[in-house]
N, C-alpha and C positions, 0 to 999 in steps of 0.2 A: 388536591388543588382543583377547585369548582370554577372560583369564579377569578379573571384576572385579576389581577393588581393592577395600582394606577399607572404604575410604569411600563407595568404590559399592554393597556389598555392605551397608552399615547401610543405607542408604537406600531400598534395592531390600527389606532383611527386616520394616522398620519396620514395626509393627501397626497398633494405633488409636490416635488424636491427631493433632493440627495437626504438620506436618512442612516445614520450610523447609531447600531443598536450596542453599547458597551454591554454585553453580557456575561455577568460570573458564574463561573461554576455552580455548574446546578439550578439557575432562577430561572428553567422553563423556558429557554431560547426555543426548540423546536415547537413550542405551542404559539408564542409569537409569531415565528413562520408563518406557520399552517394558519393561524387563527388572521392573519394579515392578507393572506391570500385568500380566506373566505370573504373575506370583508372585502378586497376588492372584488369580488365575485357578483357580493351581493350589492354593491353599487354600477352593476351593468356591464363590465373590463370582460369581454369576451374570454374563455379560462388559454386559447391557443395565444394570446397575447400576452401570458406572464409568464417568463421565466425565473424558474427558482433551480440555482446551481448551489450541490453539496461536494463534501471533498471524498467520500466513499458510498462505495453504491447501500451500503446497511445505510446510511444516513438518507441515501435518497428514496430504497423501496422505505424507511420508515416512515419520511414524508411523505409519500404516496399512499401507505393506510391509513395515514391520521388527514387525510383531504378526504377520504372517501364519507364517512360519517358527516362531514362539515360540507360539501357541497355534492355530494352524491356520486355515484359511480362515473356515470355520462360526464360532466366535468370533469373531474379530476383525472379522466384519459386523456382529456384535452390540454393539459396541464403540462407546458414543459419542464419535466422536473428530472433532474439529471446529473453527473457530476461532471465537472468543467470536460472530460477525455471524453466521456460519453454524449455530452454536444459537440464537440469536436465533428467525433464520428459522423453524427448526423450532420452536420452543417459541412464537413466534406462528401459525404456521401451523396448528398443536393450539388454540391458545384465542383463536382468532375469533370466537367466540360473545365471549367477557370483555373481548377488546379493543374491542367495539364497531362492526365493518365487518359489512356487508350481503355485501360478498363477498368472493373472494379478493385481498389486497391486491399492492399492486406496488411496487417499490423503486425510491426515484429516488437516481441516483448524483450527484455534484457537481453536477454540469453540470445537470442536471433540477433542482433544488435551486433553485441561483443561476436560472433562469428561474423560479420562482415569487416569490421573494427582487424579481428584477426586475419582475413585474407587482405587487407589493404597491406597492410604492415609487414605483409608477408610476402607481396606483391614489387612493394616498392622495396622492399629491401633496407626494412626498419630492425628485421627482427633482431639484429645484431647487438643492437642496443638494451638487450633483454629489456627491455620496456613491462611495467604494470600496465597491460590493457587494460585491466577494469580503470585506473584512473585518467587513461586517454581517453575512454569512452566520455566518464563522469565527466573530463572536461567541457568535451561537446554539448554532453546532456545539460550543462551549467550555462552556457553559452547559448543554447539553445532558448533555454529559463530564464534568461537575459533578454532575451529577444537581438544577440547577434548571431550576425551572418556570417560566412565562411571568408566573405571580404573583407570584413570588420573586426577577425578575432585581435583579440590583444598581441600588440608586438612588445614579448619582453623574451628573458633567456631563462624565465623557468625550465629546465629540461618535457616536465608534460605539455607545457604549452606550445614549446617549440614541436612536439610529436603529434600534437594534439591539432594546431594549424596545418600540417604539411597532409595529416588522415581528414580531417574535414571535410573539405570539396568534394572528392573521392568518395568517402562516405556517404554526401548529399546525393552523389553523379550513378553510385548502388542502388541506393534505394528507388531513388527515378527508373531504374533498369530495369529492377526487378517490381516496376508499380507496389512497391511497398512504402510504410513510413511507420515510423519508430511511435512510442508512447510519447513522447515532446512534441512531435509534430500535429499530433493532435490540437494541441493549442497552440503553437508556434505558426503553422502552417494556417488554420482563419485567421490569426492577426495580419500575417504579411497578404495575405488576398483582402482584408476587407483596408487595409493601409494603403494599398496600392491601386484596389479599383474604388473609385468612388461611389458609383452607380449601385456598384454590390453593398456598399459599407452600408449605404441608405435606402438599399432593398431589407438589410437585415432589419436597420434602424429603426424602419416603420413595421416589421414584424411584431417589435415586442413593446409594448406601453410600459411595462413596467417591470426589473427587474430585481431577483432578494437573494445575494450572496453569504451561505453561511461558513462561518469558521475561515472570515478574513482574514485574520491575522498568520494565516497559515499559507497566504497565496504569493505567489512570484510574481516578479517584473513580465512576464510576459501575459500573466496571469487580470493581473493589474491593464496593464495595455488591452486584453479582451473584452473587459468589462467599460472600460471608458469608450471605447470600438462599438460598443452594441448600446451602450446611453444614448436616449435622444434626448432632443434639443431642450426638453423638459425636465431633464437630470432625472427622471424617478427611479431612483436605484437605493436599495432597502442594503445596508449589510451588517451580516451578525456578529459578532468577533469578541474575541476575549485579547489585550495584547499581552497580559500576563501570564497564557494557556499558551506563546509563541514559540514554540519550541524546536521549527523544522529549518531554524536558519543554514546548516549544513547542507542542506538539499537545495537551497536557495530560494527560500522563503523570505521576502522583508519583512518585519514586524514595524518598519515604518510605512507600508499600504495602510495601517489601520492609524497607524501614529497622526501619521498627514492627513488622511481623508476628507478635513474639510479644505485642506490643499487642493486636491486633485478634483472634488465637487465642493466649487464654492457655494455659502448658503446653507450648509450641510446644517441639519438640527440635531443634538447628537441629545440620548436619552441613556440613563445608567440600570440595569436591572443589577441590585442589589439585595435579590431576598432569595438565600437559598434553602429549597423543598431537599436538600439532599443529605446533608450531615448535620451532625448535633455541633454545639455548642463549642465544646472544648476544641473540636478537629478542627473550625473554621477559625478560632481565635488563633490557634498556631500558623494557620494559612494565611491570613492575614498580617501578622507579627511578620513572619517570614518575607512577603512579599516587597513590604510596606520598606524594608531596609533596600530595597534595588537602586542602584548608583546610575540609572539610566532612564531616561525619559520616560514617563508611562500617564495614561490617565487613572487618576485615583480614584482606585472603589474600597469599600469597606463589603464584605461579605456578613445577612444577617441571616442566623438560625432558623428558620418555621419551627423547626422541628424542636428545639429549644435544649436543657440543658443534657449531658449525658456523660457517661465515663470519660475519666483524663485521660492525656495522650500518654500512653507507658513510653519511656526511653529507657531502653535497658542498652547496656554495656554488658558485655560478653570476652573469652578470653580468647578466643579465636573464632576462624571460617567458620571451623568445624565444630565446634561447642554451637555457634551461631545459629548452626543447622539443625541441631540436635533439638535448642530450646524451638525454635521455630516450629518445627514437627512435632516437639510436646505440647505445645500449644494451639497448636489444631487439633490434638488429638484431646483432649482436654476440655476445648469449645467444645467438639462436635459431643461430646460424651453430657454434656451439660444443654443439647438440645439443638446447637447452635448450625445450619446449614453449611455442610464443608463446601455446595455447590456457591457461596454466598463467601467464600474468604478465597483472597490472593495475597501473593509472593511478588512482590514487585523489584527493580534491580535496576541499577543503571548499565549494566553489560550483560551478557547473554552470559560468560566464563562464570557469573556467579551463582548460574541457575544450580550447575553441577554440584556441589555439595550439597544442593536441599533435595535435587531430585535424588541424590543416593539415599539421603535421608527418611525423605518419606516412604522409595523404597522397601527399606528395610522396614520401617514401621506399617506397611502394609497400607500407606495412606494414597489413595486415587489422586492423580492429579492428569492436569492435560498442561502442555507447550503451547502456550496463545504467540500465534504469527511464527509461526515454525514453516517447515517445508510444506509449500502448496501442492495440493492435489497434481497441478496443471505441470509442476514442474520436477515430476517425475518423468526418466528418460523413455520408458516402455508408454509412457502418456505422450512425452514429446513425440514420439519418434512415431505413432498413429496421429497425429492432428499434422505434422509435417508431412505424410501422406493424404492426408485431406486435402492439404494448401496446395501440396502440387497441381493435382486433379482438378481444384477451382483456379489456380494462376499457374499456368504452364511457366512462366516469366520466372516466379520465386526459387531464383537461382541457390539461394542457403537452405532451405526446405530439400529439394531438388537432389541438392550435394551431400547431403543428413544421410537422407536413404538410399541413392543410388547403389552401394553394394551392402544395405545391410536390409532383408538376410543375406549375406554373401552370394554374390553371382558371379564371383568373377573381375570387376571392373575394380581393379586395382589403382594405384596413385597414379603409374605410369598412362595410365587409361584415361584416367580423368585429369592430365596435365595435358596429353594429346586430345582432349576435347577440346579443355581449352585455348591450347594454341589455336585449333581451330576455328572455333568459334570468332577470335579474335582477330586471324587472318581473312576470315571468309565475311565480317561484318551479322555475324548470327548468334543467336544465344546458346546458351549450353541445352536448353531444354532441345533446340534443335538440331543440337550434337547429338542428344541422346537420340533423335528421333533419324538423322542418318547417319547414324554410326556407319553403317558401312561404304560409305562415302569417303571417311578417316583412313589414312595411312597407316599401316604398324598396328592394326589391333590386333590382341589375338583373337581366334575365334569363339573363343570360351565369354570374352567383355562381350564381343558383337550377339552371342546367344542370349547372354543374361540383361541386356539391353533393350534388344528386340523383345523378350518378353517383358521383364519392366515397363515399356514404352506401352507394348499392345494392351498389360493390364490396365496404365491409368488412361488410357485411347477408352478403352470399357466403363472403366468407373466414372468417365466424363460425360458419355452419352448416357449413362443411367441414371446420372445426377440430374441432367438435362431435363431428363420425363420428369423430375420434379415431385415422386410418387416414392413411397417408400426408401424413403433415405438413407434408413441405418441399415436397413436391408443391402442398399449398393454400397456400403461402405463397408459392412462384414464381408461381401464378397470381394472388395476390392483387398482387405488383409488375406483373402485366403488364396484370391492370385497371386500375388505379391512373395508369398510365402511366411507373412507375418506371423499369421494365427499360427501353422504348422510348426514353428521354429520355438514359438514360446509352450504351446501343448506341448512337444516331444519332449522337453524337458523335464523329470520328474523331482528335480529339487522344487520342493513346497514354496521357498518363496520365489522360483521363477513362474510356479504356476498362479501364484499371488499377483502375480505383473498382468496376467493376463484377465483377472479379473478385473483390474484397472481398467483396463483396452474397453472389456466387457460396460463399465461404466461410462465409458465414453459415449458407446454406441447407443448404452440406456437414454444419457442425456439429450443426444441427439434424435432418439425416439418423441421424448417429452417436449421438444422442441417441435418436433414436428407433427403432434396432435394435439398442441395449444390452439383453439379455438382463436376467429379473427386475426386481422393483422394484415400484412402483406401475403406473397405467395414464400410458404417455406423457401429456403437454399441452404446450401451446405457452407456456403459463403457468409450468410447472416448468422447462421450457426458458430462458425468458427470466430466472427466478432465475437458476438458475446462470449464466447469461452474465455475470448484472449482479454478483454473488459473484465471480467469477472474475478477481482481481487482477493475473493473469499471464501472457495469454491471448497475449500477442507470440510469434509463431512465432521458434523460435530460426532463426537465422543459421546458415547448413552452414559447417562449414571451421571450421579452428582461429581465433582473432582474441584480439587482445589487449582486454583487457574497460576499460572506463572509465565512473567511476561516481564517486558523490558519496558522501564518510563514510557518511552517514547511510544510503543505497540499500544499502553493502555490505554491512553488520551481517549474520553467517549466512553469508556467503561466504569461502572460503578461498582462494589460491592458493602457487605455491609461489614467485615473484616479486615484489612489491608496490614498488612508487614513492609513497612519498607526499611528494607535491609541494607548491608556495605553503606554505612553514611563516614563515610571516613573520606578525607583529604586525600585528593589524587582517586578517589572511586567516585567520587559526586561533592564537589568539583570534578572532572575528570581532569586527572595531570595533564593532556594533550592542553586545555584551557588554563591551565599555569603554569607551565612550564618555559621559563623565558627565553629554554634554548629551542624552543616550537617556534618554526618561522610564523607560521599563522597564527599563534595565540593573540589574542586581545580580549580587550577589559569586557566589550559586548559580550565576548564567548563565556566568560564568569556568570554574565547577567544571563542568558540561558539557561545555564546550567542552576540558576536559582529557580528560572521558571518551572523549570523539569521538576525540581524538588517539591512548587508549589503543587503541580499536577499529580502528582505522587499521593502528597497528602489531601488533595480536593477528591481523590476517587472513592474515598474511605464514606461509608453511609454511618456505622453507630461504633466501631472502635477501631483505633489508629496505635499501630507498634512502630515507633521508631528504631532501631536495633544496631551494632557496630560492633566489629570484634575490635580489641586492645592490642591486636600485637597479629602479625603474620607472618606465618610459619613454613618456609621455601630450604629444601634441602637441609633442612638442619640450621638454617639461619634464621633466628629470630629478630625479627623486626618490629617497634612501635609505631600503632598506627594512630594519626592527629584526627579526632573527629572533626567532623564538616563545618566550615564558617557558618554553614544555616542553621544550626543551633542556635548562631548568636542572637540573641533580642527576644526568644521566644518565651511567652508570658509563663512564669514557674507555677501562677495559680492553678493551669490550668495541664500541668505535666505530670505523671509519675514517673520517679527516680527508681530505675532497678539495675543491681548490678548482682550476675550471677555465677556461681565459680562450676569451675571444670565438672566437678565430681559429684555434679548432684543426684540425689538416689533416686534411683527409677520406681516409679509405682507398679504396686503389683499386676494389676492387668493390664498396665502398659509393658512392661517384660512379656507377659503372659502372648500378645498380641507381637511382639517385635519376634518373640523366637516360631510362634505358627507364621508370620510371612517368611522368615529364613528358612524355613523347613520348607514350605512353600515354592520357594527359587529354588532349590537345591532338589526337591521330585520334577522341577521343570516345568510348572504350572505359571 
């Protein structure tokens, strides 16, 4: 794609006014972008006056290399280009004085979160009610995505919400304590300061002339409230959106922000990009077929080919899971022997349970594949358990950090130890950090807590002031694991993968080297450091070697390949039964319409061939069960389908045998 299209080319020339860019799958949304922000560039718009917000940092470093060719290096630093959490960051990091913290604040990510979540609950004397803390949390974080307050939550007699209103306050009255704030308060927390101050709202105001949010249809009420917060009185607000790609409703996304949009910016000129660079012919006509049945408000687009005509979509019917897997795996194995890029085909799924029988599958047939959006680098324990030693050292305050490591490596300071901090702390009007630090002030300690205290205390006393000089950073941080007894505890070990942990830690200290010999910027800190680690949603080193990828609907949104499988299409797996099942208190008709979008984004990933797949029947304990294929079959055009159905016991090709029994031999020398 050289030169725009006329539809890219309105949207890129647009002036001033609210500008809603309907963009489908594939018709070069991120060139409009980019190419929209050259172009105000090149009409004189100073580049620190445009903000352009994405929903993942790969979306936004990729905005940031396609500006550099288009208005050159010097601009496009000047270029706020970010995702809604990461201006967050910065626009609280500027008004620390307004938000009310004594110092620099720290982000707790889930997992930090639900442990303060858990000592509330634990505090007040919830726990009795075996309560799901992940969904008391969700609640909050819902509430939060809403843009209510702890005063405002909903009074009704759901059981989480009754749990969920009484930990609120408390968990607001935490994180104030310990100067921390959660990943919601990121944009939670500028809305209610730029709502509140006025002066600030229209310091932001005239900051930015002109602002271009992509992949709206995926943004929240409070999300929504940021961006009307930071329009000035000229409305220029550009956004990109798909509403039929809307698929994060569960998280509390609206797909009515983009629905309404000339609601909310009257005047709005809305433009359709209609032409997709991405798949052939047959995949889009299904995708359209499919979409065009939705029983729920949408703007209509029809999707066209560039690329023009190419193989029909196979729908094959299968006899089971496991047959399911089998053909799946022969059929990768089969492209790739025919030329075809295995790094260039995925496995897609509406549940994670379904990955299991393909990844035995391939497996066995010796076929590479990688988990897309599996376990994070960052969220490994021997990873948490050194960056919660960094946070201490920069927030003495970060009581859940703090209470992580206090006795691991074991020193002594046992439960009894750290409930008599706390009483203290509490009696005396003091934090725990300064329980730890006059422990022998405390009544009833033994002396074995007060030893391993005092050294805890005097090592991160060390690691503070070394941090301070501002100079060799991972340097004081290697030594502050070897005071600590970090390093010692995981080297002494000589099972392989606890010495694998420690090469983790080891990566840590890399990144934070790399951080700290990045040319320009501010003055390094260990502090800016640990932002970005905790920002950084994507931190999993990728996997060398081609692999076939496998990923859940919802993880793949944004990825393309030129093979796609989308498997389990059966009723109650996509539909998901939680969405039709009328004895689901939350089910509703919108939840069906979702889970159509989900299916369209399944088949819009697909570049040159698309496998629709379904087993017939599943097979639980010896119970044989009929499975109803998916209502999104219904309406799709048969010109443009292949009909395959194929039985249990089909014979395996020779050097496909040949290949399954060298990876069995394979697993079994332990290779």
């Amino acid at each position: 794609m050289v030169a725009l299209n006329p539809a890219q080319s309105a949207a890129v020339e647009h002036g001033d006014g609210p500008l809603l860019v309907l963009a489908g799958a594939g018709s070069g949304k991120t060139r409009v972008i980019t190419h929209r922000i050259a172009r105000l560039c090149e009409r004189g718009i100073p580049p620190e006056q445009i903000l352009a917000v994405s929903f993942t940092n790969k979306a936004a470093a990729e905005m940031s290399e396609r500006m550099i060719p288009l208005v050159g290096r010097n601009r496009a630093d000047r270029l706020w280009l970010s995702t809604f959490h990461s201006f967050g960051v910065r626009f609280l990091s500027e008004e620390t004085k307004a938000l009310g913290y004594p110092t620099r604040f720290v982000i707790f990510d889930q997992g930090d979160a639900m442990g303060v979540v858990r000592e509330i609950v634990k505090r007040e004397g919830l726990a009795e009610r075996q309560m799901d803390l992940y969904s008391v949390h969700s609640r909050i974080s819902l509430w939060k995505n809403q843009g209510i307050t702890p005063e405002n939550a909903p009074q009704n007699d759901f059981e989480y919400d009754v749990v969920a209103r009484e930990v609120y306050p408390h968990y607001e009255a935490a994180l104030r304590n310990m100067c921390a704030v959660d990943f919601d308060d990121l944009v939670y927390l500028p809305v209610k300061l730029l709502q509140s101050k006025p002066a600030l709202r229209e310091k932001w105001r005239n900051r930015f002339r002109y602002m271009l949010v992509d992949e709206f249809q995926d943004t929240n009420r409070i999300q929504l409230d940021l961006v009307q917060a930071l329009a000035n009185d000229r409305g220029n607000v550009c956004v990109v959106g798909d509403d039929d790609q809307s698929i994060y409703g569960w998280r509390g996304a609206e797909v009515g922000n983009i629905l309404d949009f000339d609601q909310h910016f009257g005047g709005a000129t809305i433009i359709k990009l209609e032409d997709n660079y991405r798949s052939r012919s047959p995949i889009l006509e299904v995708a359209n077929a499919a979409i065009a049945r939705s029983k729920r408000k949408r703007h209509d687009k029809v999707l066209r080919s560039f690329k023009g005509p190419g193989p029909k979509v196979r729908l094959v019917n299968l006899t089971d899971q496991e047959h399911e897997a089998k053909f799946v795996a022969h059929e990768i194995r089969v492209l790739r022997k025919e030329g075809h890029d295995i790094g260039e085909m995925a496995v897609l799924y509406r549940s994670n349970l379904q990955a299991r029988p393909i990844e035995e599958e391939l497996r066995v047939q010796g076929l590479p594949y990688r988990l897309y959006g599996g376990t994070q680098f960052f969220d490994r324990k021997e990873v948490k358990d050194a960056v919660a030693y960094l946070r201490v050292v920069v927030n003495p305050y970060d009581e859940l950090s703090l209470r992580r490591v206090i006795n691991y490596p074991t020193r002594g300071i046992g439960d009894t130890t750290i409930q008599r901090m706390t009483q203290w702390s509490l009696a005396y009007g003091k934090s725990f950090a300064d329980a730890l630090r006059m422990i022998d002030q405390i009544p009833d300690v033994p002396d074995q807590a007060k030893r391993g205290a005092r050294m805890l205390s005097a090592g991160l006393a060390r690691a503070r002031d070394n941090f301070s000089a501002g100079t060799n950073l991972a340097g004081a941080a290697r030594q502050l694991f070897t005071d600590v007894g970090l390093e010692r505890l995981i080297k002494e070990d000589k099972n392989p993968s606890v010495q694998k942990r420690w090469g983790n830690v080891e990566y840590v200290l890399r990144s934070l080297e790399k951080y700290e010999a990045k040319p320009g910027g501010e003055r390094p800190s260990v502090g800016q450091f640990l932002t970005r680690i905790t920002m950084k949603m994507d931190q999993e080193a990728e996997e060398t070697g081609a692999r076939v990828t496998l990923s859940s609907l919802h993880a793949s949104k944004g990825l393309e390949f030129d093979v796609v499988f989308l498997i389990g299409l059966n009723e109650g797996q996509l539909p998901h039964s939680r969405t039709t099942d009328p004895k689901v208190t939350e089910a509703a008709p919108t939840d069906v319409e979702e889970e159509r979008r989900l299916f369209y984004v399944g088949v819009t990933r697909a570049r040159e061939q698309l496998y629709l797949t379904r087993p017939k029947r599943k097979v639980l304990r010896g119970k044989v069960t009929p499975l109803v294929p998916t209502r999104f079959f219904e309406g799709l055009p048969e010109e443009h389908l292949e009909h395959f159905e194929r039985e249990l016991d089909a014979p395996v090709e020779a050097d496909e045998a040949v290949a399954i029994g060298q990876a069995l031999l394979a697993q079994l020398r332990g290779k």
